[in-house]
Every structure is written in structure tokens, then in C-alpha cells.
TIMI-719942 format. One line per 4 residues: number of its first residue (from 1); their letters; for each residue x, y, z of C-alpha. Coordinates in steps of 0.1 Angstrom, whole numbers, plus 2048, in hexadecimal, padded with zeros to 3 digits. Each point is the difference from the previous one (the first is absolute). Layout:
<sites>
NUM) a) X Y Z  ...
</sites>
This chain:
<sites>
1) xxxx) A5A D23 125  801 826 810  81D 806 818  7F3 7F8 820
5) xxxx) 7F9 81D 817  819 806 81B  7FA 80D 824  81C 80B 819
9) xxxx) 7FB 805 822  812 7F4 823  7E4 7FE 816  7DB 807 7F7
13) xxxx) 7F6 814 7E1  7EA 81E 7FA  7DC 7FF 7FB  801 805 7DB
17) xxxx) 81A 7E5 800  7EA 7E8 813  7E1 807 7E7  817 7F8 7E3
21) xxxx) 80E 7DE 80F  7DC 7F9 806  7F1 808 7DF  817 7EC 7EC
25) xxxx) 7F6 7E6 818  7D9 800 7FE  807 805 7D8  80C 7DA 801
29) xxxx) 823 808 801  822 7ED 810  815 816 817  820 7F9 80E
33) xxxx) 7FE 810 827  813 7F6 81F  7EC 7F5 81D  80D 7F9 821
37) xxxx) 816 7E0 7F9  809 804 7DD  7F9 80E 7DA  7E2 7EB 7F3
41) xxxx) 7EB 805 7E2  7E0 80E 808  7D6 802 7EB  7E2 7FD 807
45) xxxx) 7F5 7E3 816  7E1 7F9 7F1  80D 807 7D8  805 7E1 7F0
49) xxxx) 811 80E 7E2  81A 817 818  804 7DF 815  805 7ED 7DD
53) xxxx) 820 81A 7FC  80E 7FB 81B  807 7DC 7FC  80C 803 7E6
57) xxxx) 819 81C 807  80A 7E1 819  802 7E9 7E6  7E5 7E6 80F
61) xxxx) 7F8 7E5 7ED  7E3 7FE 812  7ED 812 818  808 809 828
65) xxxx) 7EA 813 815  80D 821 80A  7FE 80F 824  7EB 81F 801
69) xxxx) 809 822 816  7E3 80F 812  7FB 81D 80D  7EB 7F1 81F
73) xxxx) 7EF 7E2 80C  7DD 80E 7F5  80B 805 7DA  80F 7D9 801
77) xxxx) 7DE 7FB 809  7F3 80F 7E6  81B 7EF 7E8  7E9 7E2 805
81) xxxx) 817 7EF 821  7EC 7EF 821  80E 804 81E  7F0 7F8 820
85) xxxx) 7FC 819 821  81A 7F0 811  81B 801 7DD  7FA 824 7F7
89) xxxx) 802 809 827  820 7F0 800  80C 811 7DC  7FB 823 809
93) xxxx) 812 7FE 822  81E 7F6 7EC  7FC 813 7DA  811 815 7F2
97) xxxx) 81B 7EA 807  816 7E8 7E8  7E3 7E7 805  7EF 7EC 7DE
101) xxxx) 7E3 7ED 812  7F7 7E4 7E6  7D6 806 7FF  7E3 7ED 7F0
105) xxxx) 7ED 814 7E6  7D9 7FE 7F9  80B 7FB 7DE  823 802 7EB
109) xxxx) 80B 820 7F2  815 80B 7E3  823 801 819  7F3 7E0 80E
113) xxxx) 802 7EA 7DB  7E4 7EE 80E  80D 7F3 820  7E2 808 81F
117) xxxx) 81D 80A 814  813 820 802  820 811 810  7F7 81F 80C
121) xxxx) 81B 81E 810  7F5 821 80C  825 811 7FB  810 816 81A
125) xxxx) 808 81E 7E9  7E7 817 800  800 80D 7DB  7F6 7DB 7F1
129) xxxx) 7E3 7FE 81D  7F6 824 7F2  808 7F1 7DE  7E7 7E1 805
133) xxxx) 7E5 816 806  7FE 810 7E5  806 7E1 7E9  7F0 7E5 815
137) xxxx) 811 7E1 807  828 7FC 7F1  80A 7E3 7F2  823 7FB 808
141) xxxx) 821 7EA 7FB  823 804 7FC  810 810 7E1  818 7E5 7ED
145) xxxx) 7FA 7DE 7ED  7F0 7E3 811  820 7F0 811  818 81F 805
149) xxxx) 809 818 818  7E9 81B 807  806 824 7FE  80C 818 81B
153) xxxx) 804 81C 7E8  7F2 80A 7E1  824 7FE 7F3  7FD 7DD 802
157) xxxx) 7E2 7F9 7F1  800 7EB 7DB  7FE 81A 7E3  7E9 7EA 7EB
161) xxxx) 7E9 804 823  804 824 805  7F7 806 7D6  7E0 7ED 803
165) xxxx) 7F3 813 81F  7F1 822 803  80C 812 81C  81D 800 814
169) xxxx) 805 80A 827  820 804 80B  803 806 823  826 7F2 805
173) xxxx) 80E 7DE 80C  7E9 7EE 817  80C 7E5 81F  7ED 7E8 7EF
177) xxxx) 7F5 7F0 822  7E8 7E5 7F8  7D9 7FF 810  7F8 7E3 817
181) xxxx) 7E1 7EA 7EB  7E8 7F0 818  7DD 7EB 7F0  7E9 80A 814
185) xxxx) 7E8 7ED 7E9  80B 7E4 815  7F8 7F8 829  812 805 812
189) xxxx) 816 81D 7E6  81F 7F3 7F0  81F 813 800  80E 7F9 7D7
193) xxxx) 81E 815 803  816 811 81A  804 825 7FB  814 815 814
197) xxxx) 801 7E9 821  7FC 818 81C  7DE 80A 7F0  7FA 7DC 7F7
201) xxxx) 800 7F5 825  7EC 81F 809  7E8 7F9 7EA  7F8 7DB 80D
205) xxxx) 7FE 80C 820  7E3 81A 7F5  7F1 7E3 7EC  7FC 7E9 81B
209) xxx) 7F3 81A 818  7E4 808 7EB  7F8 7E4 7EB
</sites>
């Protein structure tokens, strides 16, 4: 397989760079990029072949569904996910923030692997918003082997991984701060995982105000 291609860059990258990260990624291609808790691999949401690779650069057995990046709540929408007045109210008073809101779909997609529910982020750093829109929805989960540690630098990231990918950001060593999960398929929403905790409790407060 070609050497995968590499990007460097500390905060956001050019324009040029941008279009290149995002035509390797509308040509069905697996990218390594760092979002705004950790390296992940990164296609297509709604290639099936792309989403195929990327398990098994994980080394699934089976199949998981993948959380998809978005560059706003109206192109989730347009992924295929419901939301009611009172949810995406509620969603874009908090996003971008290290939020995945768990959401029902109209219909499973490729990142989905048939499940009618979705995780859905709208990232903090600019660049992969900008990045989104000129892809459409991410799919998106960490870079290692079902079961390890993920990776907070490229560095650190499997070689057998990084040889069957085809591009490569490298943007430095991450925090690695983990996003809070809440279902909101669910009523009333259910917090699944405990990110950083001040924004955690913020978060519930704002839920409970407006839901």
C-alpha cells in the first residue's frame, strides 16, 4: 500500500491543506486527524467500504457504530438524525463543546452498522468544523486496537494502523480529555459517560432548563 500522506501543522492548516484532507476523504479514504479529545481515525460517514476499513484497522471482529463529527446541527439533520424543537434547542446552546448527544436516525447509516441510533459531536476546533463541511458528516473513533490505549500523538499510534491509512495529521500531543456522552434518544436524556466534570455539571444544568 502507498505511504500514507502526511500533514504537519500546530493549529489549523491552510486552505490548500484543508482541500487535500478533504478530498482524500470524500474519495473513500481513512485519515488519521486529531480532534478535540484525542487522534481518531476518520472517513466518510455514510461510505460503507471506508467505514469497513476502519474496523478493521481496529481489529473488530465485528462491527461498532462510530460517532460522526458535524459541522452543525442542520447537516446532522441532514445525516438522516431526528431531533425534536426542544433537543436541537438545547444542542446548539451547548455545541461546539466536548458533547456526543446519542440521537435516533430516520434510518441507519454506514457509521451507524445498522444501529437507528447515532452519537453525534460538533468539535470545538474550528478547522475539522470547516473540514465537515466540505466532506459532510465524519465518522470518527479513536486510533488503536479494540481494547488499548488510544493515541495522544501520532508517535504513538500502531505502525500496522498508520500503513493501512491514507493520510496522516499531525498536529502534536493532544490532552486527550474525554467528551461527556448523553442519549438523548431516551426521556428524560441519559448521561453515559462523565467527561471533564465541571462541563459535565454545566451541561445538566442547561439540559434541565430547557428540556
Amino acid at each position: 500500500m502507498p505511504t500514507p500522506k502526511c500533514w504537519r501543522f500546530e493549529r489549523s492548516p491552510s486552505r490548500t491543506t484543508l482541500e487535500e484532507i478533504a478530498c482524500a476523504i470524500r474519495d473513500g479514504g481513512v485519515v488519521i486527524l486529531p480532534t478535540d479529545t484525542l487522534y481518531g481515525l476518520h472517513a466518510d460517514a455514510r461510505n460503507a467500504g471506508a467505514i469497513a476499513r476502519i474496523q478493521a484497522c481496529k481489529g473488530r471482529e465485528g462491527t461498532k457504530p462510530l460517532l460522526v463529527l458535524c459541522s452543525s446541527c442542520r447537516q446532522a439533520r441532514e445525516l438522516g438524525v431526528s431531533m425534536s424543537p426542544a433537543t436541537e434547542a438545547a444542542l446548539d446552546a451547548i455545541w461546539p463543546a466536548p458533547l456526543t448527544a446519542v440521537l435516533p436516525l430516520r434510518e441507519p447509516v454506514a457509521a451507524s452498522a445498522g444501529a437507528t441510533t447515532i452519537g453525534v459531536r460538533i468539535p470545538t476546533v474550528n478547522w475539522i468544523r470547516e473540514l465537515a463541511e466540505l466532506t459532510g458528516p465524519i465518522a470518527s473513533t479513536s486510533v488503536n486496537y479494540a481494547g488499548e490505549p488510544p493515541a495522544f500523538g501520532v508517535e504513538f499510534v500502531p505502525p500496522e494502523i498508520v500503513d493501512a491509512v491514507d493520510g496522516i495529521v499531525d498536529s502534536g500531543t493532544l490532552e486527550g480529555k474525554p467528551s461527556t456522552i448523553v442519549d438523548f434518544s431516551t426521556s428524560p436524556p441519559t448521561i453515559l459517560r462523565q467527561g471533564v466534570f465541571n462541563f459535565s455539571q454545566e451541561l445538566w444544568k442547561t439540559m434541565r432548563k430547557s428540556l
